[in-house]
Phi, psi and omega in degrees: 000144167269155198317154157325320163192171195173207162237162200212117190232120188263110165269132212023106179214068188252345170207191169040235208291333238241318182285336150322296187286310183343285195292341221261306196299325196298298194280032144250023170094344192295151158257117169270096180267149212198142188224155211210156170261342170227126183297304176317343184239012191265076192314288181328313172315295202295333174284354169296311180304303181320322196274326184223079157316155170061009158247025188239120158262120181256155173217151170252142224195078179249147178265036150221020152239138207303123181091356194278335189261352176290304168319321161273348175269007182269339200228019157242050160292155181074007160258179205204132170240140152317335185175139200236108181204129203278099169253345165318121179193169168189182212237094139222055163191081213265322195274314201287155171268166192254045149268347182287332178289136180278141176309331175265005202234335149251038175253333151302338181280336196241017162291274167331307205237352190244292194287324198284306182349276189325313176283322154322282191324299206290321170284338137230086178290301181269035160249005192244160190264119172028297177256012179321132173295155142264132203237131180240182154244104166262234196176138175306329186303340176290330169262141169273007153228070207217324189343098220230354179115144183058135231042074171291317190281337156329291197309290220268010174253014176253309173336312188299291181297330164316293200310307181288353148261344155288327172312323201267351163255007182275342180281336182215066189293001168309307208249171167284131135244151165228124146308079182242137167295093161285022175063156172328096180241192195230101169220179164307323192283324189305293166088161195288349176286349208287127204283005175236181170269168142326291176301324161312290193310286196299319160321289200316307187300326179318277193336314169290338160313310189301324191276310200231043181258319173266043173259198172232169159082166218268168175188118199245112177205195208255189170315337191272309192090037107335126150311141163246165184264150181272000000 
């Protein structure tokens, strides 16, 4: 299990889920470093900070530019994060099939949701405390073999990022990593049909952080602490 409280540093959280967890960690007592890609505009963060003076840290952060997390991990020298979870991510071209998808638009979604996770993580590593979990945020949509068909470049650059998190506990057989499904929630990416809220989502997940953030070896499951099938 992971401490009771601590710090907890969150890549992109500047809205929805990731502004979510913010607030959830705060109001378990947790100190929160939180990276945004433009700090001037992260409205929500600041009123979280308003709320829990000295336990909101902002950082600006963007995860598809080269060097930007060795550059944040240069500028939390002397901090320790307790758990570490990558939530940047993104959808746009969610309906096309992907021959229908322009070559540039899926080579940023699987920039953005395959390649940065991993990397980010791997850069900060050494801000992180010994056994810290790694949390990445994929999506059930991501196993293939739960595949049911449609949002193909979503589906196979999260299918991707399963695979570069397992690769990443076969590398740091020390930590938890977990792949996690925040189940269908109503954010942007979400959209108003999505049957849970926010605050739903991020409790569960914490909790499941809280269960399973100190064991070792990979785990791919949703806000509940389900297994997904890969």
């Amino acid at each position: 299990m992971t401490t009771s409280s601590g710090t907890i540093l969150l890549i992109g959280a500047s809205r929805g889920l990731g502004l979510g967890l913010a607030g959830e960690y705060l109001a378990r007592g947790w100190k929160v470093i939180a990276t945004v890609r433009d700090p001037a505009r992260a409205d929500g963060l600041r009123a979280l900070g308003d709320s829990y003076p000295g336990h909101l840290r902002v950082e600006a952060l963007d995860v598809t530019e080269a060097g930007a997390a060795a550059g944040l991990a240069g500028r939390l020298a002397g901090a320790r994060a307790d758990v570490l979870f990558v939530v940047a991510g993104r959808s746009g071209f969610s309906m096309a099939p992907i021959h229908e998808v322009p070559a540039e638009g899926a080579a940023l979604e699987f920039l953005t949701n395959a390649y940065a996770p991993p990397v980010v993580a791997e850069a900060l590593l050494p801000r992180l405390t010994p056994h810290a979990p790694v949390v990445l945020m994929t999506s059930i949509l991501g196993s293939i073999a739960n595949n049911a068909g449609g949002m193909e470049l979503y589906r196979a650059s999260k299918a991707a990022l399963n695979m570069f998190g397992s690769l990443f506990a076969i590398r740091h057989p020390e930590r938890a990593v977990l792949l996690m499904h925040p189940g269908w929630v109503r954010t942007d990416m979400g959209g108003s049909s999505a049957p849970l809220d926010v605050p739903t989502s991020v409790r569960g997940m914490a909790d499941v952080i809280a269960a399973r953030g100190g064991g070792r070896g990979v785990a791919y499951v949703d806000y509940a602490g389900a297994s997904i099938p890969w």
